[in-house]
PLY file of the C-alpha trace (Angstrom):
ply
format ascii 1.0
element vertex 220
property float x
property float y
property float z
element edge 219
property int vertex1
property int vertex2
end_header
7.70 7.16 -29.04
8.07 8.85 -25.84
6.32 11.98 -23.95
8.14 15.28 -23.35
10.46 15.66 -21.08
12.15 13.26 -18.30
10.53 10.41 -16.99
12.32 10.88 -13.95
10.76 14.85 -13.77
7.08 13.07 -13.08
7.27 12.21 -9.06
5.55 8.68 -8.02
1.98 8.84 -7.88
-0.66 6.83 -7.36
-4.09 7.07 -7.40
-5.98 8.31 -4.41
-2.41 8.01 -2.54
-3.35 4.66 -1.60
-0.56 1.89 -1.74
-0.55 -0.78 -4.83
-1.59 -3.62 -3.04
-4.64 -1.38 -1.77
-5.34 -0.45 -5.86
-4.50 -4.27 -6.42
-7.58 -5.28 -4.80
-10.12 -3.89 -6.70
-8.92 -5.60 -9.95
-11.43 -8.75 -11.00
-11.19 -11.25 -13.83
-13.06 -10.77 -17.07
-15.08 -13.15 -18.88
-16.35 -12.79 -22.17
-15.40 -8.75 -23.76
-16.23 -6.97 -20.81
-13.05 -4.98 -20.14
-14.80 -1.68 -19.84
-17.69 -3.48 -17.44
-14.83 -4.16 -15.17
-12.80 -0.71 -14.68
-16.25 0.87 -14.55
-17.20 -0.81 -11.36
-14.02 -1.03 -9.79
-13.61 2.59 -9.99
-17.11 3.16 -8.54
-15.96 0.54 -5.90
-13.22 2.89 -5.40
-14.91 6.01 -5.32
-18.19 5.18 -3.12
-17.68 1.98 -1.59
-20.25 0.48 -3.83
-19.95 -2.99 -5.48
-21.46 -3.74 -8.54
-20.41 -7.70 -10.41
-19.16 -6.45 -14.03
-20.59 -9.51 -15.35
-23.82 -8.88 -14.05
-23.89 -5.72 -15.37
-22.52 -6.52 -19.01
-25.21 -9.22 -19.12
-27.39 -5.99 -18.42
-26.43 -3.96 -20.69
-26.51 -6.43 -23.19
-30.60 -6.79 -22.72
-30.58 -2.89 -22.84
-29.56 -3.12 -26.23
-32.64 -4.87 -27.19
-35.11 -1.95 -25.52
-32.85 0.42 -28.46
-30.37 1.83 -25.51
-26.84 1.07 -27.34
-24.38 1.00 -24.61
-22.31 -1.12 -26.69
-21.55 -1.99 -30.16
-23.16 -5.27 -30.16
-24.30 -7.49 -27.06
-20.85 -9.33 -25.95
-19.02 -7.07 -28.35
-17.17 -3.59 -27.78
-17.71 -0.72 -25.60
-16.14 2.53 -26.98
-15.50 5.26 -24.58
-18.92 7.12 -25.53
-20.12 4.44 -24.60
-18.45 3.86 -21.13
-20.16 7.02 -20.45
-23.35 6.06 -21.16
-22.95 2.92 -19.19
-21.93 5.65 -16.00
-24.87 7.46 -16.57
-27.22 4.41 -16.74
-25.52 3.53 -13.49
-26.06 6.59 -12.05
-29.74 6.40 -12.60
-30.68 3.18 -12.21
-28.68 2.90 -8.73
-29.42 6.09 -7.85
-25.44 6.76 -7.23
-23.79 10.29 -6.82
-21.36 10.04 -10.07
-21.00 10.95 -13.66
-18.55 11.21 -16.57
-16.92 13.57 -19.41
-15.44 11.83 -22.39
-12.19 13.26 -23.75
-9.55 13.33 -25.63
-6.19 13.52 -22.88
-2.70 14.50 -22.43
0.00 12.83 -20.06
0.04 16.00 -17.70
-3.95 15.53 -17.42
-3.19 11.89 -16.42
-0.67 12.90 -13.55
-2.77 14.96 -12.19
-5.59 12.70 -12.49
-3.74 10.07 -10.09
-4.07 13.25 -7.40
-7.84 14.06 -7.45
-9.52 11.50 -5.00
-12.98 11.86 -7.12
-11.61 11.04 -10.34
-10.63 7.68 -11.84
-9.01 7.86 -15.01
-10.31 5.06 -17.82
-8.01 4.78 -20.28
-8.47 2.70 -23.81
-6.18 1.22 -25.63
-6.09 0.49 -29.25
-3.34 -1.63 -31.36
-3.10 -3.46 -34.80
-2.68 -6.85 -36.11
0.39 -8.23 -34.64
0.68 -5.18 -32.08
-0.18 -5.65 -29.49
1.67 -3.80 -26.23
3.32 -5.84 -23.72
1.63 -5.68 -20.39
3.00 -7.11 -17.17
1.71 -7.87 -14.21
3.85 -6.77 -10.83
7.53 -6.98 -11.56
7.73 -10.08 -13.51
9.59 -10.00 -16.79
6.66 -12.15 -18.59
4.53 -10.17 -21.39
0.99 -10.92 -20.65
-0.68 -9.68 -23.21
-0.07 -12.40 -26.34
-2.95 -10.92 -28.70
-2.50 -11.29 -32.02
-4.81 -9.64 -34.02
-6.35 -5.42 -33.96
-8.21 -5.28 -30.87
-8.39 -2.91 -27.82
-8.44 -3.14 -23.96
-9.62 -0.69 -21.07
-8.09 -0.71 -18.22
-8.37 2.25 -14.84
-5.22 3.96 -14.82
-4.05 3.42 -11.10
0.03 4.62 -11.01
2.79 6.71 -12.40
5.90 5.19 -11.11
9.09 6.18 -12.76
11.30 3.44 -10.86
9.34 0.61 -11.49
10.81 -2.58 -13.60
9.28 -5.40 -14.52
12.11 -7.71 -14.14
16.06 -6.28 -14.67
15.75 -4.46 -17.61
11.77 -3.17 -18.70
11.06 0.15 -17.41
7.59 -0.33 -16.81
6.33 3.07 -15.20
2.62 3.35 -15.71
0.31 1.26 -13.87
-3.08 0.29 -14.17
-6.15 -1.83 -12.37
-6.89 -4.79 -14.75
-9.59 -7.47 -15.42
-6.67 -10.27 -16.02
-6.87 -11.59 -12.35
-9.13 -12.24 -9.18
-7.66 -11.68 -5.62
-4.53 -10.10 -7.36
-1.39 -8.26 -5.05
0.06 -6.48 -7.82
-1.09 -3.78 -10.55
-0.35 -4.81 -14.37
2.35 -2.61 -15.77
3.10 -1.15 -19.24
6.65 0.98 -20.66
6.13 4.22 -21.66
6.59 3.40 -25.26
3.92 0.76 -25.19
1.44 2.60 -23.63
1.78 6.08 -25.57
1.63 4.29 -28.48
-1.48 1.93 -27.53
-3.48 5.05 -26.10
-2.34 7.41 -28.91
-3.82 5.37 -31.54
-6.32 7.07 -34.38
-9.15 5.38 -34.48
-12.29 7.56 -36.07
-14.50 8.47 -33.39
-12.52 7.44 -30.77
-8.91 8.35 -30.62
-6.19 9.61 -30.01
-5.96 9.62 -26.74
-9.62 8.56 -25.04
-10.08 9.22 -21.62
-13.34 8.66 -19.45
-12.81 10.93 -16.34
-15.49 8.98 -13.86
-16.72 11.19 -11.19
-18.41 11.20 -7.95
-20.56 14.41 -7.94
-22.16 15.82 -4.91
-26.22 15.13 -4.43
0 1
1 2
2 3
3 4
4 5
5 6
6 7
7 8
8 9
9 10
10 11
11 12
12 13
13 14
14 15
15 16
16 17
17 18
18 19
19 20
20 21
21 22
22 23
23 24
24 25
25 26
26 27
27 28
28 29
29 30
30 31
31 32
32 33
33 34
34 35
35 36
36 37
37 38
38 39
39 40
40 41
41 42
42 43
43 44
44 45
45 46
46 47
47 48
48 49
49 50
50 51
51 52
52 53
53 54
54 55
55 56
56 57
57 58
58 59
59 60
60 61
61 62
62 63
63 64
64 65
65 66
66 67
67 68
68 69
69 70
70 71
71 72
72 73
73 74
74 75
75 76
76 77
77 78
78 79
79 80
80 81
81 82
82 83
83 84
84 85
85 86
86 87
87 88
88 89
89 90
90 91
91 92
92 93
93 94
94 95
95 96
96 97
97 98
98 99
99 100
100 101
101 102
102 103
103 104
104 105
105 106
106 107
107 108
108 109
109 110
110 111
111 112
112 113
113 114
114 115
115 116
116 117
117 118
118 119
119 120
120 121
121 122
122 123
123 124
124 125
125 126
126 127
127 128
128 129
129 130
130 131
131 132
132 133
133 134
134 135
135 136
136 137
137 138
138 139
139 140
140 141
141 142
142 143
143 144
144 145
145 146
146 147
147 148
148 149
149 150
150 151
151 152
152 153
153 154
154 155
155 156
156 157
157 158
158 159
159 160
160 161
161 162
162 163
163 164
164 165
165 166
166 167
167 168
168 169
169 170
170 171
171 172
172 173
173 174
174 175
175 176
176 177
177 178
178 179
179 180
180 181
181 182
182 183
183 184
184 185
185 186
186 187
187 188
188 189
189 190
190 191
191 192
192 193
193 194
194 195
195 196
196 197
197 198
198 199
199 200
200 201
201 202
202 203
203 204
204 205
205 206
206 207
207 208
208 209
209 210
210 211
211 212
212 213
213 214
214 215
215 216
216 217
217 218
218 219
Protein backbone atom coordinates (compact mmCIF):
# COMPACT_ATOMS: atom_id res chain seq x y z
CA UNK A 1 0.00 0.00 0.00
CA UNK A 2 1.60 3.16 -0.80
CA UNK A 3 0.61 7.09 -0.60
CA UNK A 4 -0.01 9.19 -3.72
CA UNK A 5 2.38 10.26 -5.68
CA UNK A 6 6.42 9.95 -5.68
CA UNK A 7 8.29 9.35 -2.74
CA UNK A 8 11.00 11.14 -4.20
CA UNK A 9 8.36 14.46 -4.76
CA UNK A 10 8.38 14.81 -0.62
CA UNK A 11 11.90 16.82 0.06
CA UNK A 12 13.91 15.62 3.38
CA UNK A 13 12.51 16.91 6.41
CA UNK A 14 12.93 16.67 9.73
CA UNK A 15 11.42 17.85 12.58
CA UNK A 16 12.22 21.25 13.94
CA UNK A 17 15.17 21.20 11.19
CA UNK A 18 17.32 19.81 13.74
CA UNK A 19 19.82 16.98 12.65
CA UNK A 20 18.98 13.10 13.62
CA UNK A 21 21.43 12.66 16.09
CA UNK A 22 19.95 15.96 17.78
CA UNK A 23 16.13 14.10 17.49
CA UNK A 24 18.12 10.85 18.57
CA UNK A 25 18.65 12.17 21.90
CA UNK A 26 15.49 12.64 23.23
CA UNK A 27 14.48 8.94 22.67
CA UNK A 28 14.41 6.85 26.27
CA UNK A 29 13.77 3.20 26.98
CA UNK A 30 10.36 1.95 28.02
CA UNK A 31 9.50 -0.28 30.73
CA UNK A 32 6.36 -1.82 31.30
CA UNK A 33 3.38 -0.40 28.34
CA UNK A 34 4.28 3.03 28.51
CA UNK A 35 4.95 3.88 24.86
CA UNK A 36 2.69 6.86 24.80
CA UNK A 37 4.31 8.10 28.43
CA UNK A 38 7.49 8.27 26.53
CA UNK A 39 6.79 10.34 23.14
CA UNK A 40 4.65 12.55 25.38
CA UNK A 41 7.55 13.80 27.37
CA UNK A 42 10.10 13.73 24.88
CA UNK A 43 8.16 15.95 22.74
CA UNK A 44 7.54 18.36 25.65
CA UNK A 45 11.37 17.97 26.21
CA UNK A 46 11.55 19.08 22.75
CA UNK A 47 9.25 21.78 22.70
CA UNK A 48 10.03 23.66 26.18
CA UNK A 49 13.09 22.33 27.46
CA UNK A 50 11.24 20.60 30.19
CA UNK A 51 12.01 17.03 31.44
CA UNK A 52 9.55 14.95 32.78
CA UNK A 53 10.72 10.68 33.60
CA UNK A 54 7.86 8.76 31.52
CA UNK A 55 7.97 6.23 34.11
CA UNK A 56 7.31 8.50 36.74
CA UNK A 57 4.59 9.81 35.12
CA UNK A 58 2.88 6.44 33.94
CA UNK A 59 3.19 5.33 37.57
CA UNK A 60 1.09 8.67 37.96
CA UNK A 61 -1.30 8.26 35.90
CA UNK A 62 -1.86 4.93 36.90
CA UNK A 63 -2.93 6.25 40.67
CA UNK A 64 -5.13 8.83 38.74
CA UNK A 65 -7.11 6.11 37.61
CA UNK A 66 -8.10 5.21 41.02
CA UNK A 67 -9.42 9.07 41.93
CA UNK A 68 -11.99 8.06 38.50
CA UNK A 69 -9.58 10.23 35.98
CA UNK A 70 -9.13 7.42 33.09
CA UNK A 71 -6.09 8.43 31.28
CA UNK A 72 -5.66 4.98 30.31
CA UNK A 73 -7.46 1.85 29.70
CA UNK A 74 -6.32 0.10 32.69
CA UNK A 75 -3.27 0.98 35.09
CA UNK A 76 -0.09 -0.59 33.12
CA UNK A 77 -2.37 -1.19 30.17
CA UNK A 78 -3.10 1.01 26.93
CA UNK A 79 -3.25 4.59 26.23
CA UNK A 80 -5.41 5.42 23.14
CA UNK A 81 -4.86 8.68 21.51
CA UNK A 82 -7.92 10.37 23.47
CA UNK A 83 -6.26 9.51 25.92
CA UNK A 84 -2.71 10.91 25.12
CA UNK A 85 -4.60 14.04 25.14
CA UNK A 86 -5.86 13.87 28.29
CA UNK A 87 -2.55 12.91 29.69
CA UNK A 88 -1.26 16.58 27.82
CA UNK A 89 -3.82 18.34 29.43
CA UNK A 90 -3.23 16.85 32.92
CA UNK A 91 0.33 17.88 32.23
CA UNK A 92 -0.48 21.09 31.36
CA UNK A 93 -2.24 21.73 34.59
CA UNK A 94 -0.58 20.06 37.01
CA UNK A 95 2.95 21.56 35.79
CA UNK A 96 1.58 24.56 34.97
CA UNK A 97 3.25 24.22 31.26
CA UNK A 98 2.30 26.42 28.15
CA UNK A 99 0.99 23.35 25.82
CA UNK A 100 -2.02 21.49 24.68
CA UNK A 101 -3.35 18.99 22.12
CA UNK A 102 -6.10 18.23 19.25
CA UNK A 103 -6.77 14.62 18.49
CA UNK A 104 -7.26 13.71 14.84
CA UNK A 105 -7.65 11.72 12.31
CA UNK A 106 -4.39 12.64 9.61
CA UNK A 107 -3.20 12.56 6.15
CA UNK A 108 0.53 12.17 4.88
CA UNK A 109 0.58 15.88 3.55
CA UNK A 110 -0.53 16.96 7.27
CA UNK A 111 2.47 14.90 8.49
CA UNK A 112 5.05 16.73 6.12
CA UNK A 113 4.12 19.68 7.09
CA UNK A 114 4.00 18.79 10.60
CA UNK A 115 7.93 18.02 10.53
CA UNK A 116 8.07 22.08 9.56
CA UNK A 117 6.11 23.74 12.42
CA UNK A 118 8.64 24.12 15.39
CA UNK A 119 5.50 24.01 17.98
CA UNK A 120 4.11 20.90 16.85
CA UNK A 121 5.20 17.30 17.48
CA UNK A 122 3.40 14.84 15.65
CA UNK A 123 2.32 11.45 17.84
CA UNK A 124 1.56 8.93 15.72
CA UNK A 125 -0.11 5.32 16.75
CA UNK A 126 0.25 2.40 15.30
CA UNK A 127 -2.01 -0.54 15.18
CA UNK A 128 -1.33 -4.22 13.61
CA UNK A 129 -2.80 -7.82 13.92
CA UNK A 130 -1.77 -11.14 15.06
CA UNK A 131 1.29 -12.04 13.24
CA UNK A 132 1.65 -8.34 11.78
CA UNK A 133 3.49 -6.68 13.03
CA UNK A 134 5.63 -3.82 10.87
CA UNK A 135 9.26 -4.05 10.70
CA UNK A 136 10.96 -1.23 12.45
CA UNK A 137 14.67 -0.49 12.30
CA UNK A 138 16.76 1.35 14.11
CA UNK A 139 19.51 3.69 12.08
CA UNK A 140 20.55 1.94 8.92
CA UNK A 141 20.86 -1.53 10.04
CA UNK A 142 19.12 -4.21 8.04
CA UNK A 143 17.79 -5.99 11.43
CA UNK A 144 13.80 -5.84 12.01
CA UNK A 145 13.35 -4.79 15.53
CA UNK A 146 10.12 -5.13 16.10
CA UNK A 147 9.52 -9.26 16.56
CA UNK A 148 5.82 -8.93 18.08
CA UNK A 149 3.74 -11.53 17.51
CA UNK A 150 0.45 -11.02 18.50
CA UNK A 151 -2.40 -7.62 17.79
CA UNK A 152 -0.92 -4.92 19.66
CA UNK A 153 -0.02 -1.22 18.99
CA UNK A 154 2.94 1.20 19.56
CA UNK A 155 3.30 5.16 19.69
CA UNK A 156 6.03 6.56 18.68
CA UNK A 157 6.82 10.91 17.85
CA UNK A 158 7.15 11.15 14.28
CA UNK A 159 10.67 12.89 13.93
CA UNK A 160 11.70 12.53 9.83
CA UNK A 161 10.63 12.20 6.26
CA UNK A 162 13.64 11.08 4.45
CA UNK A 163 13.15 9.70 1.02
CA UNK A 164 16.91 8.40 0.64
CA UNK A 165 17.21 6.64 3.65
CA UNK A 166 17.95 2.62 3.71
CA UNK A 167 18.20 0.54 6.31
CA UNK A 168 20.85 -1.65 5.03
CA UNK A 169 21.24 -2.22 0.84
CA UNK A 170 17.95 -2.83 -0.09
CA UNK A 171 14.87 -1.46 2.62
CA UNK A 172 13.75 1.89 1.76
CA UNK A 173 13.08 3.00 5.06
CA UNK A 174 11.93 6.78 4.67
CA UNK A 175 9.94 7.76 7.69
CA UNK A 176 11.51 8.25 10.91
CA UNK A 177 10.47 8.41 14.28
CA UNK A 178 11.74 9.08 18.18
CA UNK A 179 11.28 5.70 20.01
CA UNK A 180 11.17 4.24 23.58
CA UNK A 181 13.40 1.04 22.34
CA UNK A 182 16.75 2.63 23.56
CA UNK A 183 18.56 4.97 26.17
CA UNK A 184 21.48 7.27 25.01
CA UNK A 185 20.58 6.25 21.33
CA UNK A 186 22.54 8.08 17.96
CA UNK A 187 20.09 7.03 15.54
CA UNK A 188 16.15 7.42 14.93
CA UNK A 189 14.17 3.95 14.39
CA UNK A 190 13.01 3.72 10.82
CA UNK A 191 9.94 2.19 9.09
CA UNK A 192 9.15 1.63 4.82
CA UNK A 193 6.44 3.35 3.59
CA UNK A 194 4.39 0.27 3.21
CA UNK A 195 4.82 -0.69 6.81
CA UNK A 196 4.00 2.36 8.23
CA UNK A 197 0.81 3.35 6.03
CA UNK A 198 -0.43 0.25 6.72
CA UNK A 199 0.32 0.20 10.67
CA UNK A 200 -1.11 3.89 11.04
CA UNK A 201 -4.02 3.30 8.59
CA UNK A 202 -5.45 0.61 10.59
CA UNK A 203 -9.47 0.65 11.63
CA UNK A 204 -9.74 0.28 14.89
CA UNK A 205 -13.35 1.67 16.38
CA UNK A 206 -12.73 4.75 18.14
CA UNK A 207 -9.45 5.17 17.20
CA UNK A 208 -8.40 4.80 13.65
CA UNK A 209 -7.55 5.25 10.75
CA UNK A 210 -5.04 7.35 10.89
CA UNK A 211 -4.65 8.85 14.76
CA UNK A 212 -2.66 11.71 15.20
CA UNK A 213 -2.04 13.76 18.54
CA UNK A 214 -0.76 17.21 17.30
CA UNK A 215 1.08 18.33 20.85
CA UNK A 216 1.37 21.99 21.11
CA UNK A 217 3.10 24.65 22.92
CA UNK A 218 0.52 27.51 23.23
CA UNK A 219 1.36 30.97 24.25
CA UNK A 220 0.48 32.04 28.15
Amino acid sequence: MTTNGSELDKPQKYLMAKKEVELAFFQTRQIGNNCSFHAITAGIQLLLNYKIDPNTLAQEINAEWWRGHFMRVFPNWAVTPRMQVRIIDYIAQTRNLPIGAIYTRGTIPQLLQMLSDSNTIPIITLIWLWGQAPAIYYADNPNNLNPAKKAQGHTMALAAYDPDHMSGDFIHTPWGFINSWRNEAQHLYWMTEDDFIKAWGFFLPRIGPNPLVLLQSTPY
